[in-house]
Backbone as a ProteinNet text record, in pm:
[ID]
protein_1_A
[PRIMARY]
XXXXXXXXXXXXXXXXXXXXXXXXXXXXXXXXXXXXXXXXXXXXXXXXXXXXXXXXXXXXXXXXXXXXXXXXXXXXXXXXXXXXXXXXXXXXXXXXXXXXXXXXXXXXXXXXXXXXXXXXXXXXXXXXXXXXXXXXXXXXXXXXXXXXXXXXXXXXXXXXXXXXXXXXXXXXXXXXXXXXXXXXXXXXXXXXXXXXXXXXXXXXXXXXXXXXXXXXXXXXXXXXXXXXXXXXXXXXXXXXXXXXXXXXXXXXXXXXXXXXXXXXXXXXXXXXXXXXXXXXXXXXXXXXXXXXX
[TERTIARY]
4278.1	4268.9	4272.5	4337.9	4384.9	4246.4	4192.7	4036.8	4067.9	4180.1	4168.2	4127.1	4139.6	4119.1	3957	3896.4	3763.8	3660.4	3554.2	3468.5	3391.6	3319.9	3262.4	3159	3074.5	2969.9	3013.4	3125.4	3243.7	3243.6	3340.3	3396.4	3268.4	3163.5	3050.9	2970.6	2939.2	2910.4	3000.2	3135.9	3202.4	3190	3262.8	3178.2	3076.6	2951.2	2865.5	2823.9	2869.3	2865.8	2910.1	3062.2	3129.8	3090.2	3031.2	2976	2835.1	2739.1	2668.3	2714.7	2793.3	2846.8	2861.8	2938.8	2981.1	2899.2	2827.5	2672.8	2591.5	2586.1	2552.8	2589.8	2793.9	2807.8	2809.9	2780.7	2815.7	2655.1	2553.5	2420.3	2410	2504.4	2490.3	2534	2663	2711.5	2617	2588.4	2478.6	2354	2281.5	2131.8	2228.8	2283	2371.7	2405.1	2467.3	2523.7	2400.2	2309.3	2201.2	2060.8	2065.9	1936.6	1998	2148.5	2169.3	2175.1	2169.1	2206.1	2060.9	1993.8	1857.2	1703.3	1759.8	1627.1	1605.2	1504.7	1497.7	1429.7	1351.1	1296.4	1388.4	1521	1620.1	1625.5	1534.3	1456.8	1429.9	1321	1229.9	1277.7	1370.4	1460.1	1531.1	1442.8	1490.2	1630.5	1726.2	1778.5	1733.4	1843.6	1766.6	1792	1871.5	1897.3	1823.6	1706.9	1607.2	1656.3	1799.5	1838.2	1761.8	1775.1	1717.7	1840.8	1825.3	1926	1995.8	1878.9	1898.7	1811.7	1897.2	1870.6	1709.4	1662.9	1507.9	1490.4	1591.7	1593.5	1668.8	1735.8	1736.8	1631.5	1574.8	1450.9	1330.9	1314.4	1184.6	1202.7	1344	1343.1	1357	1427.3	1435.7	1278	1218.8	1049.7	975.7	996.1	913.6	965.6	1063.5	1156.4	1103.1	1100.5	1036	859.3	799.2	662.2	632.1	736.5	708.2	707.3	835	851.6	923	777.4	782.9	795.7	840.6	869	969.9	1090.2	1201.4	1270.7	1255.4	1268.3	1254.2	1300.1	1250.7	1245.9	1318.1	1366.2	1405.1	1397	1425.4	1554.3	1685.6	1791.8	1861.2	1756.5	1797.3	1755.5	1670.8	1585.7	1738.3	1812.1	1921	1985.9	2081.1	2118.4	2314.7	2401.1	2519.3	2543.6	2505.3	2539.2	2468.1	2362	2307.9	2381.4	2477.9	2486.8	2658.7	2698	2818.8	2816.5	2691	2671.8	2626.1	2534.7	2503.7	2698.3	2744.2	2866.6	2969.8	3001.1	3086.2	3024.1	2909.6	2871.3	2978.4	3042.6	3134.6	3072.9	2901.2	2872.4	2835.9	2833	2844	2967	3060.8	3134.5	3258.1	3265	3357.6	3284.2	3134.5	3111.2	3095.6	3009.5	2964	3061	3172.9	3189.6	3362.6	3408	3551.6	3613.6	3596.3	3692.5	3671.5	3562.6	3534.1	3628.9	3638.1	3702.3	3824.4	3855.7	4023.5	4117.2	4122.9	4196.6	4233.5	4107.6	4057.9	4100.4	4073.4	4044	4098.1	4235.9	4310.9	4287.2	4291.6	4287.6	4136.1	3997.9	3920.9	3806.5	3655.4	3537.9	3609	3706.7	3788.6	3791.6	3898.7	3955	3852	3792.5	3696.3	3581.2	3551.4	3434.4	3553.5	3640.4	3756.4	3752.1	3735.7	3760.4	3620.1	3481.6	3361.6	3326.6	3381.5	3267.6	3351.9	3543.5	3593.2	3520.4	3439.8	3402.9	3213.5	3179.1	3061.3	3081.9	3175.9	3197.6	3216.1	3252.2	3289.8	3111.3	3041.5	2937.9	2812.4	2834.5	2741.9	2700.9	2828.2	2768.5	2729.3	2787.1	2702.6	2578.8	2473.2	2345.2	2306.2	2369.3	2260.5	2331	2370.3	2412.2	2523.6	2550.7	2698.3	2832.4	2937.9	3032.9	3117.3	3168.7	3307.9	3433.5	3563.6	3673.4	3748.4	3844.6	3948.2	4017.8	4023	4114	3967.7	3856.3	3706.3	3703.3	3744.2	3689.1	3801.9	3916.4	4014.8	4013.3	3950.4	3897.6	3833.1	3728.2	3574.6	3605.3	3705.5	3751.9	3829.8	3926.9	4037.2	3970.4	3898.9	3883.6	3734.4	3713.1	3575.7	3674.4	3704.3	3830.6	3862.8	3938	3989.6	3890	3758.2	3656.8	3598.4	3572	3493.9	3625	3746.9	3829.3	3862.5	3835.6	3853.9	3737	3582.9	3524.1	3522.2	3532.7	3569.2	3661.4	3735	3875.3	3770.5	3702.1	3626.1	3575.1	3436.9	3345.3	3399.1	3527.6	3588.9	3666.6	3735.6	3761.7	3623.8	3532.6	3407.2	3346.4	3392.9	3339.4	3390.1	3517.7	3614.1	3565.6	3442.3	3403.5	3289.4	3223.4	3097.3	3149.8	3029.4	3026.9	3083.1	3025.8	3000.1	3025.5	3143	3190.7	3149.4	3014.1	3012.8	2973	2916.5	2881	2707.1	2613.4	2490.5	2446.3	2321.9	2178.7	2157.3	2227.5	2175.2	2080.6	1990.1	1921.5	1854.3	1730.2	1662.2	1604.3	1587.5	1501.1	1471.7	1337.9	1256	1202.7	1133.1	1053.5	882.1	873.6	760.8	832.4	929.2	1003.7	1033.1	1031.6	1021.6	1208.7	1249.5	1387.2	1362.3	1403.7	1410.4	1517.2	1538.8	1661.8	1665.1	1729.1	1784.9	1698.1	1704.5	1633.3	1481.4	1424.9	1291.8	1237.2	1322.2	1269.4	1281	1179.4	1106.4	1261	1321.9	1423.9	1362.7	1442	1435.5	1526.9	1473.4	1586.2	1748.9	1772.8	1893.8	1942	1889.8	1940.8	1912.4	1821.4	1801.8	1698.9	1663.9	1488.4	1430.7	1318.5	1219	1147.5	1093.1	1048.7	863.7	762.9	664.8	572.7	548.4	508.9	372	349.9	166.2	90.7	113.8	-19.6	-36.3	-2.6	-4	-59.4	-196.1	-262.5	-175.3	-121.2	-65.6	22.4	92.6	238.8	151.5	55.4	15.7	69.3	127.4	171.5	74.1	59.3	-24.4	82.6	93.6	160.8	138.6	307.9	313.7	374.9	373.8	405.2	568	672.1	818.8	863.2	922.4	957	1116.1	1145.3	1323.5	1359.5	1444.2	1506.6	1627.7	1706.1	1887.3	1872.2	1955.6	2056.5	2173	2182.3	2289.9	2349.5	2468.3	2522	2637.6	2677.7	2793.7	2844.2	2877.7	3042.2	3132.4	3180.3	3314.5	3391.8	3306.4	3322.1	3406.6	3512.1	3567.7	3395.8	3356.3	3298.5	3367.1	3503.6	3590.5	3533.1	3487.1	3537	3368.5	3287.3	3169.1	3092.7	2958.3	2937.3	2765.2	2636.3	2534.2	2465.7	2355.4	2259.2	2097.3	2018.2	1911.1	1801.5	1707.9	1629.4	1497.5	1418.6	1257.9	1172.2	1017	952.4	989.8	1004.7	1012.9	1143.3	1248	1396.4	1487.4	1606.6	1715.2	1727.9	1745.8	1808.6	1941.2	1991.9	2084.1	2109.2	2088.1	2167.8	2252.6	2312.3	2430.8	2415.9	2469.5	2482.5	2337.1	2408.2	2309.8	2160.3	2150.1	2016.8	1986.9	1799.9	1764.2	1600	1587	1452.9	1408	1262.7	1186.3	1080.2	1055	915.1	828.6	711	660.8	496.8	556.9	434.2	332.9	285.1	156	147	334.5	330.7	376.3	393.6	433.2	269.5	184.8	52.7	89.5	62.6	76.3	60.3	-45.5	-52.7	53.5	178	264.3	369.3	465.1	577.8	717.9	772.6	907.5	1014.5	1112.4	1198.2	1327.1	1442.3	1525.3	1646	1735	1883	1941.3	2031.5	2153.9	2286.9	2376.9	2484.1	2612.2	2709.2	2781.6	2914.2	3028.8	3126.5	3258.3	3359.7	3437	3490.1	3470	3526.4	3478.6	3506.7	3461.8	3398.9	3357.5	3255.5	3182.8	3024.1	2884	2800.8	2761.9	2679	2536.6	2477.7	2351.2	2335.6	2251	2251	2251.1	2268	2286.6	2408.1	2487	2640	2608.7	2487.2	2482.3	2508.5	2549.5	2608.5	2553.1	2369.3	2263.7	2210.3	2065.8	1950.3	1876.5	1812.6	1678.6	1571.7	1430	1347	1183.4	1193.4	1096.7	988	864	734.2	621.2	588.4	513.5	396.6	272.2	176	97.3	116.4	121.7	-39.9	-117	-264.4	-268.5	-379.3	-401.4	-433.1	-385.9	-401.8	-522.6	-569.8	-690.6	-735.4	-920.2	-927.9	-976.2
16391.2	16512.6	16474.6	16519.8	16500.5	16531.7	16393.9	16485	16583.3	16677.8	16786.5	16951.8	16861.1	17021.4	17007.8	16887	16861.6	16960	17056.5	17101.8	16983.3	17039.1	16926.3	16851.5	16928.8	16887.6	16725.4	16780.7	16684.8	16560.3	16570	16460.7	16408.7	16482.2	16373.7	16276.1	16344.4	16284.7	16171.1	16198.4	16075	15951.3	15971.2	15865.7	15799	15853.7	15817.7	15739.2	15734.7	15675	15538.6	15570.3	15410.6	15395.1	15418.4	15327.7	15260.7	15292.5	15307.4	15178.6	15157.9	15073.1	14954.7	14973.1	14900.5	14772.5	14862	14807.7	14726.3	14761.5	14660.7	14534.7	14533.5	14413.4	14328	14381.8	14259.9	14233	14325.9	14220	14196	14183.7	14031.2	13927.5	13939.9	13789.7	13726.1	13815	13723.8	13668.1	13767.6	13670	13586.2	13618.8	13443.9	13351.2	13339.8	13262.9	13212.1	13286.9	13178.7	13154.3	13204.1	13146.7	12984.9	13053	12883.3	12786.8	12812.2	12711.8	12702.9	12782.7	12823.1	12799.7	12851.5	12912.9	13049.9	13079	13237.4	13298.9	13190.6	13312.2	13252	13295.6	13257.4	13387.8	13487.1	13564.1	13482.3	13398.9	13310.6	13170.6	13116.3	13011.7	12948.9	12894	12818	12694.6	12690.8	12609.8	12540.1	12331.9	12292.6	12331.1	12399.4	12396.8	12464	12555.5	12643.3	12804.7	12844.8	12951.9	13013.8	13153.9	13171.3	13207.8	13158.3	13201.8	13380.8	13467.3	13607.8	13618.1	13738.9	13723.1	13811.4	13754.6	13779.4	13959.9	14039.5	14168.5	14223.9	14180.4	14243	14190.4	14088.4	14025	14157.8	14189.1	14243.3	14348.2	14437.1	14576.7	14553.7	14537.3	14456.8	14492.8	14364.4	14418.3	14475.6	14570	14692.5	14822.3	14835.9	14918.8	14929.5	14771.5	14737.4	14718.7	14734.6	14746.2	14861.5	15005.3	15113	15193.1	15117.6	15160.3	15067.4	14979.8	14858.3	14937.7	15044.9	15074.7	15047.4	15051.6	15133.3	14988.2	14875.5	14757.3	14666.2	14577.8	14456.8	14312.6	14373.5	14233.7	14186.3	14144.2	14214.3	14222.5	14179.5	14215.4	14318.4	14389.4	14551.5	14619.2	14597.2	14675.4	14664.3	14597.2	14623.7	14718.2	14738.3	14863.2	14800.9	14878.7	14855.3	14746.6	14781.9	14733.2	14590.6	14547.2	14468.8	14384.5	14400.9	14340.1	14276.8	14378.2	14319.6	14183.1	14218.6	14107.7	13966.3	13989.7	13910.2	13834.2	13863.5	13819.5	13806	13846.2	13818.1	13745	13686.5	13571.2	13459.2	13392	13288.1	13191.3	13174.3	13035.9	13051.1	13176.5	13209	13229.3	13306.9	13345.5	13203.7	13113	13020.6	12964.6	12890.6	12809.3	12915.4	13074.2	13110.6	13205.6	13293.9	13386.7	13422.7	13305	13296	13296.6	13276.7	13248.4	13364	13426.7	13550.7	13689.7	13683.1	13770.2	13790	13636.9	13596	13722.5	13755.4	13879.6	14009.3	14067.1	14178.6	14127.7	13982.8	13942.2	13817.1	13788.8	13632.9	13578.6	13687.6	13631.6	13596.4	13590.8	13603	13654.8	13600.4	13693.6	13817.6	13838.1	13908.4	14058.8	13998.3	14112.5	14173	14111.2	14173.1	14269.7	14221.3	14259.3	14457.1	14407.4	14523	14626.2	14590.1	14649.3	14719	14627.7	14726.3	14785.3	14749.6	14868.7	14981	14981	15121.6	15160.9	15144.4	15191.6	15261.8	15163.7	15176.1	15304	15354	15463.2	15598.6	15540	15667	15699.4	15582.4	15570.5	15653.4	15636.6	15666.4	15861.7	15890.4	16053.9	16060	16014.6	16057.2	16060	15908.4	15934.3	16019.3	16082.3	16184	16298.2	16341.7	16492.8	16532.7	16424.3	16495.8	16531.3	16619.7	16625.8	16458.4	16484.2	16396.1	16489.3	16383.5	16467.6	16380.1	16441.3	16376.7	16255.1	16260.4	16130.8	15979.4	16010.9	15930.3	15907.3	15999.9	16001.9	15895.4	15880	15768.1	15645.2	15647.5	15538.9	15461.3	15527	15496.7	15405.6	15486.2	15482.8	15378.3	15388.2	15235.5	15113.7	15101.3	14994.2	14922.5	15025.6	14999.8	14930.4	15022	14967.7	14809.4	14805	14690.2	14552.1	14571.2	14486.9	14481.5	14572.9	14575.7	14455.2	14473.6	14436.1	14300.5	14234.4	14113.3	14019.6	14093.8	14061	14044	14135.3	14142	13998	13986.4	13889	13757.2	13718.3	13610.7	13572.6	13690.4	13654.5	13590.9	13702.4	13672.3	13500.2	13429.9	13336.1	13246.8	13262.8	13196.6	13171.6	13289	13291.2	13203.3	13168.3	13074.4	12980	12900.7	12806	12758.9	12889.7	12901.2	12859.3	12817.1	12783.4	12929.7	12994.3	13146.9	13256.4	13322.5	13379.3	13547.9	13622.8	13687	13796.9	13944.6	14032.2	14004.4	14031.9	14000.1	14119.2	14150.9	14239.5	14149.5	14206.1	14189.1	14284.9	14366.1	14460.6	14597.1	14580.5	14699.1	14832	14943	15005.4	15161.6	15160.8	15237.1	15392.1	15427.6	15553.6	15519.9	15395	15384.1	15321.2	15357.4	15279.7	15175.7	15050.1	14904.9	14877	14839.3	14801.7	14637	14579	14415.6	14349.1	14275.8	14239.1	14050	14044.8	13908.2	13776.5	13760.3	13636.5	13636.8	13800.3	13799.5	13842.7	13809.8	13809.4	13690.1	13676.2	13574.7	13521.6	13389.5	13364	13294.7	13345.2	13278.4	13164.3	13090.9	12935.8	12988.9	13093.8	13157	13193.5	13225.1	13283.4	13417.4	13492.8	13651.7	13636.7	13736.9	13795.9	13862	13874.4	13917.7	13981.5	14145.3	14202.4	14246.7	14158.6	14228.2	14324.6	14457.7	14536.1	14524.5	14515.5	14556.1	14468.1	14382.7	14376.5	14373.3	14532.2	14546	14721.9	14730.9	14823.7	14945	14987.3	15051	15138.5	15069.1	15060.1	15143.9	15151.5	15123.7	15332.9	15314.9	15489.6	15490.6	15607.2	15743.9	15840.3	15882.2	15984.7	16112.6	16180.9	16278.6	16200.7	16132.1	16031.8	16009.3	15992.4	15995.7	15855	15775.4	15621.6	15633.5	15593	15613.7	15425.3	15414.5	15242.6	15268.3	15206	15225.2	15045.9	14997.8	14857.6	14867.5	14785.8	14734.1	14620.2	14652.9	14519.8	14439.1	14356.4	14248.6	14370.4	14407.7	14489.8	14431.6	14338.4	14212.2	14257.2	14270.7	14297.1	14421.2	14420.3	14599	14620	14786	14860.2	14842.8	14862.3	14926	14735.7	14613.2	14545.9	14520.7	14566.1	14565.7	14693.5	14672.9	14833.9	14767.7	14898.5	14858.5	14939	14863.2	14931.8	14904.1	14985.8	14985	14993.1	14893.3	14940.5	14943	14946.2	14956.3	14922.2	14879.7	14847.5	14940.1	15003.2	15068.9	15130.1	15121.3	15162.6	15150.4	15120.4	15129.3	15258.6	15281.8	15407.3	15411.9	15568.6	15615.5	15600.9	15655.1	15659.2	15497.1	15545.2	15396.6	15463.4	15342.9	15342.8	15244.9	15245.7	15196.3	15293.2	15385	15470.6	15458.6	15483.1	15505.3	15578.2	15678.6	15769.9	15837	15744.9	15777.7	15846.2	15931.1	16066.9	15982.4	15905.3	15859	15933.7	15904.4	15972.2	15878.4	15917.1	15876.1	15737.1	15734.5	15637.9	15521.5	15535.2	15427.8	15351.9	15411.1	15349.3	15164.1	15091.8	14948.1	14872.3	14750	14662	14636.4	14586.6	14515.5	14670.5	14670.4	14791.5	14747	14675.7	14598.4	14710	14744.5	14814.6	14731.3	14710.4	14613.7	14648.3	14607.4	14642.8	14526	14570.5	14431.5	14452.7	14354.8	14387.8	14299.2	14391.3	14294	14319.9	14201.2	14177.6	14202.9	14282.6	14282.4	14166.1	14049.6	13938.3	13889.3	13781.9	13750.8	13607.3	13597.3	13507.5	13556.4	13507.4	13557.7	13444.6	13479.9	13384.9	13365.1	13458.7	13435.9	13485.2	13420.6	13448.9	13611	13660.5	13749.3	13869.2	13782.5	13901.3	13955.5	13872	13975.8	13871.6	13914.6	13806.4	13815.3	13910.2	13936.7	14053.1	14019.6	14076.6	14071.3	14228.5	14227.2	14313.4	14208.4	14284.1	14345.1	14445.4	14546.6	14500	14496.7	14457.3	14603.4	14700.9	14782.7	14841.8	14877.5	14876.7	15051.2	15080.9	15209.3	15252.6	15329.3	15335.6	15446.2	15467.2	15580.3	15691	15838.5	15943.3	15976.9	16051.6	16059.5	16160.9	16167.4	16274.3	16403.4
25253.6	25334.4	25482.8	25584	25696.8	25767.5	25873.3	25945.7	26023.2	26054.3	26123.2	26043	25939.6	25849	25785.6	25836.1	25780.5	25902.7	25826.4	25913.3	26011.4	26132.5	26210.7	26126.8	26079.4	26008.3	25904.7	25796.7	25746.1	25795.3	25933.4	25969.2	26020.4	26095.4	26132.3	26006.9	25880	25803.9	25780.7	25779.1	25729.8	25769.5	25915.5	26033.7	26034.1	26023.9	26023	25880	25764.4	25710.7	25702.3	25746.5	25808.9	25874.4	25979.1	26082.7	26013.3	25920.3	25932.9	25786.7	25719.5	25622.6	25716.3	25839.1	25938.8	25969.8	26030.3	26075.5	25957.1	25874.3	25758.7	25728.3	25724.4	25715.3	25802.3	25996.1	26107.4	26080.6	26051.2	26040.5	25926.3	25825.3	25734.3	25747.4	25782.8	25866.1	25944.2	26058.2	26179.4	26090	26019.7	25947.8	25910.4	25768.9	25668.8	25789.8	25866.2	25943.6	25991.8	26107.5	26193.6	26055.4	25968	25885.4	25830.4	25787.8	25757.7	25819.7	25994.4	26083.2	26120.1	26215.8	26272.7	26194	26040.4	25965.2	26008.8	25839.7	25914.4	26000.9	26062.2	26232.2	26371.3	26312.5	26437.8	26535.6	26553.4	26640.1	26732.7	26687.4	26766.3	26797	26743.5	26803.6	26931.7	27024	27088.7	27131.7	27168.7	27164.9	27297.8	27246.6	27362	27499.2	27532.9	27705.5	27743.7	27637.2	27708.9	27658	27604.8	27612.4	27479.9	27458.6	27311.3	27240.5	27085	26982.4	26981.1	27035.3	27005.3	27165.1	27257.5	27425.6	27416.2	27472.1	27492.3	27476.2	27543.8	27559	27409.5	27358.7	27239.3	27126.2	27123.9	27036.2	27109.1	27179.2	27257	27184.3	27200.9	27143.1	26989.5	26923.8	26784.3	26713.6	26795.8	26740.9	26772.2	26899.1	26907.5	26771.7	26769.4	26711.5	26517.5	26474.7	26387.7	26365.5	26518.5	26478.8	26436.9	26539.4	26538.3	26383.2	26329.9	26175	26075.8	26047.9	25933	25803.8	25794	25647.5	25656.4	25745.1	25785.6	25785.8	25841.7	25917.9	25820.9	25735	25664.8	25757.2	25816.1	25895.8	26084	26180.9	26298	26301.6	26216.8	26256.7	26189.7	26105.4	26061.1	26210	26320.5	26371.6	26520.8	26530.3	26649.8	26613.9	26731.1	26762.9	26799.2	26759.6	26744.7	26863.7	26997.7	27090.1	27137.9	27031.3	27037.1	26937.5	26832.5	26732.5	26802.8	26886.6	26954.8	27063.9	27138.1	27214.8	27168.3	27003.2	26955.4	26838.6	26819	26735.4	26888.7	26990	27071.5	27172	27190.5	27252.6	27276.3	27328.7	27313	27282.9	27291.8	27185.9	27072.2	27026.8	26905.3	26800.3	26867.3	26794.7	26710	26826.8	26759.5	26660.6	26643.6	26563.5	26432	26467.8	26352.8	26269.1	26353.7	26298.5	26286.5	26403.7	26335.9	26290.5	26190.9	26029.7	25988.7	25983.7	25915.4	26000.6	26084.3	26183.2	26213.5	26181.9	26173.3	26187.7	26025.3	26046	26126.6	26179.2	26235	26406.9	26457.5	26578.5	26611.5	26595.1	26594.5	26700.1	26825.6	26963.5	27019.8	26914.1	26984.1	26979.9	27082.1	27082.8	27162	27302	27344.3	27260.8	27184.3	27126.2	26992	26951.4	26875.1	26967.4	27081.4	27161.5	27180.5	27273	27273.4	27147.4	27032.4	26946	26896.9	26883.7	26827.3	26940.5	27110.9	27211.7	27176.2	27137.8	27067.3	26975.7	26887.3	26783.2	26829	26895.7	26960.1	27064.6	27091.6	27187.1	27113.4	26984.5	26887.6	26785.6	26802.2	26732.1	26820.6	26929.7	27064.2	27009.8	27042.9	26989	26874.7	26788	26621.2	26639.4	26701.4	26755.6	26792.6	26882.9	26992.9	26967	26871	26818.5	26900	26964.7	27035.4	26993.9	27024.3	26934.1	26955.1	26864.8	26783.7	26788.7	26838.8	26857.4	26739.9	26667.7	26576.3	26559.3	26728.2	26792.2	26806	26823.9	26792.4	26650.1	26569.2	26402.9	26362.8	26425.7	26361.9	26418	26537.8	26554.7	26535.7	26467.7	26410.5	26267.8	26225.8	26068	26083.5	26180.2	26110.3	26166.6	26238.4	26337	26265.1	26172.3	26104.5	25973.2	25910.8	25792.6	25807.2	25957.5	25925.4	25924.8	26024.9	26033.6	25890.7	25837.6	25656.9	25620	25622.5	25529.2	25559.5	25716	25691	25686	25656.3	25625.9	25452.2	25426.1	25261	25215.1	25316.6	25235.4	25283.8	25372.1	25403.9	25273.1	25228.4	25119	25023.9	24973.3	24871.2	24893.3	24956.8	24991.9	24968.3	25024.4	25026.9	24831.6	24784.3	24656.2	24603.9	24595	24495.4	24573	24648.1	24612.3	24570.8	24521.1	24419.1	24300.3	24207	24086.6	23967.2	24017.3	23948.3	24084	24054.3	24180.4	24114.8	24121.7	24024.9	24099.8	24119.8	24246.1	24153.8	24327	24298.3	24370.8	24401.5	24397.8	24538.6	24658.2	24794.5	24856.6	24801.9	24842.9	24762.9	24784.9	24701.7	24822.1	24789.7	24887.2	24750.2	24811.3	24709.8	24776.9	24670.3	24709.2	24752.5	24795.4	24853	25007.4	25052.8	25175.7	25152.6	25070.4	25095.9	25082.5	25187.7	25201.2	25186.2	25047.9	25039.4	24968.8	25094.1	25078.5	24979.6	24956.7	24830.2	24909	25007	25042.8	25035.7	25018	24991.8	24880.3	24745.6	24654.4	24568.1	24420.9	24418.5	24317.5	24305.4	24236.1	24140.8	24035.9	23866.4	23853.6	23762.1	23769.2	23706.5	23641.5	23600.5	23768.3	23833	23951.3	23981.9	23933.1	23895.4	23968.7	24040	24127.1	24080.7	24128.5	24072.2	24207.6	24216.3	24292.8	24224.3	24313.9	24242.1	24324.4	24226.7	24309.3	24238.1	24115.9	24051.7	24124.9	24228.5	24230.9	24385.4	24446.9	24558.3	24514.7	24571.2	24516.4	24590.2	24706.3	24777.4	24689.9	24559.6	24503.8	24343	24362.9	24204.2	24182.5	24031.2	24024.5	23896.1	23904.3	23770.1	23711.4	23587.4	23539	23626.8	23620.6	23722.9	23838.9	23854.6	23980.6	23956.9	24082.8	24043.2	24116.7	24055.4	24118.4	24124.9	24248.2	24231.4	24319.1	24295.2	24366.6	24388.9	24453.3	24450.3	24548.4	24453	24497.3	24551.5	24664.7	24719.8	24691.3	24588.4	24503.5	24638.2	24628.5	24745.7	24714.6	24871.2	24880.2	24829.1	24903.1	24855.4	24756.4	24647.4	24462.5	24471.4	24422.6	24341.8	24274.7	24289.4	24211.1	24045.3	24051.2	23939.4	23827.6	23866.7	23838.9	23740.2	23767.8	23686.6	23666.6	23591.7	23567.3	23601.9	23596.8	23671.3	23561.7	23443.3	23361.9	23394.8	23386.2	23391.1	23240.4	23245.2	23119.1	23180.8	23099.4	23158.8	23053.9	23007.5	22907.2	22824.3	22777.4	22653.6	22614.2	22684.8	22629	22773	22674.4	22785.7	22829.7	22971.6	23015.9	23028.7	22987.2	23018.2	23122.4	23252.7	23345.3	23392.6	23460.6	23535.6	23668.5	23722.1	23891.4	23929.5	24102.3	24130.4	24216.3	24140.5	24201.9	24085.4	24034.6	23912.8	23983.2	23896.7	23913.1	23840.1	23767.3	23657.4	23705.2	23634.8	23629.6	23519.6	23578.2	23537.4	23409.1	23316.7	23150.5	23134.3	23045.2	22987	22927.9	22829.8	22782	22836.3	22968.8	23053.5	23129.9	23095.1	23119.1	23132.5	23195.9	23154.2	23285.3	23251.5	23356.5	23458.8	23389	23416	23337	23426.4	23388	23485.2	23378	23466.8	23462.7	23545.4	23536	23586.1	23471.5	23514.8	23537.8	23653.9	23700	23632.6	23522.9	23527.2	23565.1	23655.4	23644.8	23579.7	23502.7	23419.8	23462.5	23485.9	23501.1	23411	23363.8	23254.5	23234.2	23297.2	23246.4	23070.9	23020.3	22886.4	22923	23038.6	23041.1	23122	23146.5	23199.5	23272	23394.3	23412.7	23376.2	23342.6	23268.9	23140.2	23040.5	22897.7	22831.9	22749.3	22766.6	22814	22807.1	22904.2	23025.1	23102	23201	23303.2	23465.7	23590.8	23678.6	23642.5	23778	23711.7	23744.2	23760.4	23820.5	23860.9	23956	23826.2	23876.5	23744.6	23891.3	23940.9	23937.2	23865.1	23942.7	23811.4	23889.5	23819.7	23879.8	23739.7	23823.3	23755.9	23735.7	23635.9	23618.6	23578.4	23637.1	23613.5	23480.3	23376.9	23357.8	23423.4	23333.7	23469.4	23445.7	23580.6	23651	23552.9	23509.9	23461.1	23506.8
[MASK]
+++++++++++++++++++++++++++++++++++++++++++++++++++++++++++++++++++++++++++++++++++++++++++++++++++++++++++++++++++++++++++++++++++++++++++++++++++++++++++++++++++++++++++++++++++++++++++++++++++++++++++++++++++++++++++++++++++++++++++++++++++++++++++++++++++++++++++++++++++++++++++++++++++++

């Protein structure tokens, strides 16, 4: 459908979604990239000439932003802001060692021409924020220039995969109906390679019948959707639903110390990386009280 025939309301949603997809994958590159070089409080990282890894003024706001709303925030580089994430990837001592290859496509000539290309997008992103309108000729900007950055990021991963052992799509991210946005490096890993999220024994988390629990995963973009499928079971039966949202209305007979609720995801290939036919799991551990009398 052509965006001129889309109501405003429409095309702002759309936008704002890509951008907002956008924004996801340049702060996954930057953590992956400086945790593997830095470690992960490359916030707080010093290099030697004295300079900091991340410029003192975007670290300052970063964690005010995230003190203000640690539900919201897992991490300080969810807590930047588009224009912080440009200066941080078009740095020129950043961009050659960390993010080159990945950009290649989108940016041959350069931190330059990439910088050129997200403050376009960052100009189209600016009003969506502050309720301002969006013109048609912004909405295609937003869209291709986002497109093509997703896409030569996409062709990176994928390149990167074929030199994994098991090139398979994984469970980069959980976020719940108690706020907790947690992402793959902070959950607990199984020697198969599968995580483990525990919530029972964080009294905050604990649910009673009547009580409604919902989760939705963020599986690797990289992956075709079309190329695996996403099931959920829980202690006492597989669920129906698929996808990656799931939201149980929690009964009586779900009473239980320990109440795992598990995402697997499986690949149509005819081989598996973990036992079972399945190529990733996240297992939920939550602790369900009896109800009150």
């Amino acid at each position: 459908m052509p965006l001129y025939s889309l109501a405003e309301d429409e095309l702002r949603s759309l936008c704002k979604k890509r951008a907002e997809s956008l924004e996801y994958w340049l702060r996954r590159i930057i953590h992956e990239k400086f945790t593997s070089h830095y470690g992960t409080d490359y916030f707080n990282k010093t290099l030697e000439n004295g300079e900091s890894v991340i410029k003192g003024e975007i670290s300052k706001k970063a964690r005010a932003r995230r003190e203000a709303q640690p539900e919201r925030y897992a991490r300080d580089i969810d807590a930047t802001l588009l224009d912080d994430v440009i200066a941080i990837l078009c740095n020129n001592r950043n961009y050659k060692p960390f993010f080159k290859e990945a950009f290649a496509n989108v940016s041959p000539l350069g931190d330059a021409q990439l910088r050129h290309i997200l403050t376009k997008i960052w100009e189209c992103r600016n009003p969506l924020s502050h309720a301002n309108p969006i013109s048609v000729r912004q909405a295609e900007q937003l869209l291709c220039y986002s497109n093509d950055i997703m896409d030569s990021l996409k062709k990176y991963y994928r390149e990167q995969g074929i030199n994994n052992m098991y090139n398979v799509p994984t469970i980069l991210k959980m976020v719940d109906s108690f706020g907790n946005t947690i992402y793959r490096d902070q959950m607990i890993r199984k020697g198969d390679d599968t995580v483990i999220v525990s919530l029972h024994n964080k009294q905050e988390y604990y649910l009673r019948p009547s009580d409604t629990y919902s989760v939705e995963v963020e599986i690797d973009p990289s992956f075709d959707t079309s190329k695996y499928e996403i099931s959920w079971s829980r202690k006492d039966a597989v669920i129906s639903e698929i996808g990656n949202k799931l939201t149980i209305n929690i009964e009586n007979i779900h009473v239980a110390a320990i109440f795992p609720i598990i995402c697997e995801i499986r690949t149509y290939n005819d081989w598996h990386k973990c036992a079972g036919g399945i190529d990733d799991e996240l297992t939920i551990l939550l602790k369900i009280l009896p109800p009150n009398n």
